[in-house]
N, C-alpha and C positions, 0 to 999 in steps of 0.2 A: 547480388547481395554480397556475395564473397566470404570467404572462411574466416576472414576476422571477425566481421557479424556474425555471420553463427555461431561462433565462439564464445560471442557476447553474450548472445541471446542466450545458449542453451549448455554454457560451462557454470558449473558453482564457483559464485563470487562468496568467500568469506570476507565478513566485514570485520574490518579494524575495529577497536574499542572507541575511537569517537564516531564512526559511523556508526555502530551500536547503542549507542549513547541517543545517538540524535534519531534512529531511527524508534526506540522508545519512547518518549519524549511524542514527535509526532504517532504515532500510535497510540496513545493517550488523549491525543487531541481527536481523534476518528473516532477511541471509541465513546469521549463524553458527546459525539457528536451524535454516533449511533444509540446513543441511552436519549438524548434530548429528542430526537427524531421518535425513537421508539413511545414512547411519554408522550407526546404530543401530538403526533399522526395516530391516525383511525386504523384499525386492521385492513390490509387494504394490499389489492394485487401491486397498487404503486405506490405502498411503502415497503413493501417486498422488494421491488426493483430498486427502489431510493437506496434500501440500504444495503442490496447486493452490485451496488454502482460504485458505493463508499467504500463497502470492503474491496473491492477493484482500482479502486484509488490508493488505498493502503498500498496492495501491491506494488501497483505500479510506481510509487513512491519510494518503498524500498528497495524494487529493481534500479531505481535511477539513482540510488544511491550507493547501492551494490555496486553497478553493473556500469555505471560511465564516471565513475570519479578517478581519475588518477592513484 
């Protein structure tokens, strides 16, 4: 893997103000996505997972924006 990867993976990236921008922005879009899911799916162990998959996407969303943009 080597020390610049895990530098990546496990140093704090603070975000810039248009990476904050954008990373808002989408985050808005996950969560009218997670209210539309939540509304219209049934209680259910795989709406549970659906929208602990989507909050995982957030993440990793803002890790890739964090974490590998110049």
């Amino acid at each position: 893997m080597g020390q610049q990867e895990i530098d990546t993976r496990f140093d704090y990236h603070q975000p810039d103000q248009s990476q904050q921008t954008r990373m808002a922005g989408l985050r808005a879009q996950f969560k009218a996505l997670a209210e539309r899911l939540d509304e219209e799916l049934p209680v259910s162990r795989e709406t549970s997972l659906a929208l602990t998959y989507l909050e995982q996407a957030q993440f990793y969303t803002n890790a890739a924006i964090a974490r590998r943009e110049a």
